[in-house]
N, C-alpha and C positions, 0 to 999 in steps of 0.2 A: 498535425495529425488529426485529432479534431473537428479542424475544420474541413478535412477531406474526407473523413470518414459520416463524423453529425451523430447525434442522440440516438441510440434505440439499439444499437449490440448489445453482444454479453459483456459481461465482465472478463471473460477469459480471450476474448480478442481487441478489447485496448488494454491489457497486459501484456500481449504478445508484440503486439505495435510500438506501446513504447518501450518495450524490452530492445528492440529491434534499434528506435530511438534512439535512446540511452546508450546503447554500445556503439552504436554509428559515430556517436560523438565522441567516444573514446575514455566512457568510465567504466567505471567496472561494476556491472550490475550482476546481483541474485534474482533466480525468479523462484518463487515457490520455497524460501528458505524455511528449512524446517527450525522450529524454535520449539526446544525442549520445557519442560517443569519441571523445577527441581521443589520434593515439596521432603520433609525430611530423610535428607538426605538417599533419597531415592530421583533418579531420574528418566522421567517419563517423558519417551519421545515420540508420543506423538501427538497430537491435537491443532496446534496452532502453525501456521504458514503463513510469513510474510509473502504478502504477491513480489515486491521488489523494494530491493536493499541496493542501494545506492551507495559504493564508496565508503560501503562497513559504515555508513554513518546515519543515511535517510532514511525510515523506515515508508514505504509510498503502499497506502492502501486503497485498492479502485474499489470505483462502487456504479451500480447503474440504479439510481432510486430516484424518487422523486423531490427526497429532501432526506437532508443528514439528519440521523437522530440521535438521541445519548447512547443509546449501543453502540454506535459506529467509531463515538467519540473514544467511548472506553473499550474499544477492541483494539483501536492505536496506541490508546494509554498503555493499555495492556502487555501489547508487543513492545512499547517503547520501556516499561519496566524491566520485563522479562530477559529483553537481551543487554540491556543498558546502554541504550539507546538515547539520544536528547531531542532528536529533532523527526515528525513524521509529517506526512502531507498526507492528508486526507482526499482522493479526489473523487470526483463525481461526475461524469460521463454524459448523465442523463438530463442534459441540460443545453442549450441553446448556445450560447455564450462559456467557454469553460472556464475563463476569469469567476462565474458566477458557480462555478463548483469545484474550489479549492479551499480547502480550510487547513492552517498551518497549526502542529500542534507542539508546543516545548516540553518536554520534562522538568 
């Protein structure tokens, strides 16, 4: 995908793409999953949107920057706490090579 598309879209069109992706291959993906706050005992639904959830397990956040920063890190941490999640991939679009814009992240 990637490699036929190349650096410089939005974010919300290799969302779309690998949404596209991902089901093709026959998982079962979320796009734009909403993820609630629960802060005492009040639950606030709105703020935070996984781009895609892969198989209730991956949390997959795109990016088009020039380079990951610790926001970006702890925005997957974030959603990876939030929903109780373990595993998120970080990826990043805006880059030549997309081997060179994945970063794996564990809970």
């Amino acid at each position: 995908m990637h490699k036929q598309l190349g650096p410089g879209l939005l974010e919300s069109a290799y969302q779309e793409c690998l949404f596209h992706e991902l089901k093709k291959a026959g998982l079962a993906v979320q796009k734009e999953k909403a993820l609630p706050i629960v802060y005492k005992d009040i639950k606030l639904d709105h703020g935070y949107r996984i781009d895609l959830l892969v198989e209730n397990k991956v949390v997959i956040e795109i990016k088009t920057v020039e380079a990951f920063s610790d926001v970006h890190l702890a925005q997957v941490l974030t959603y990876l706490k939030l929903g109780n999640y373990k595993l998120g991939l970080l990826l990043n679009f805006h880059v030549t090579t997309l081997k060179n814009g994945i970063r794996r992240v564990i809970l």
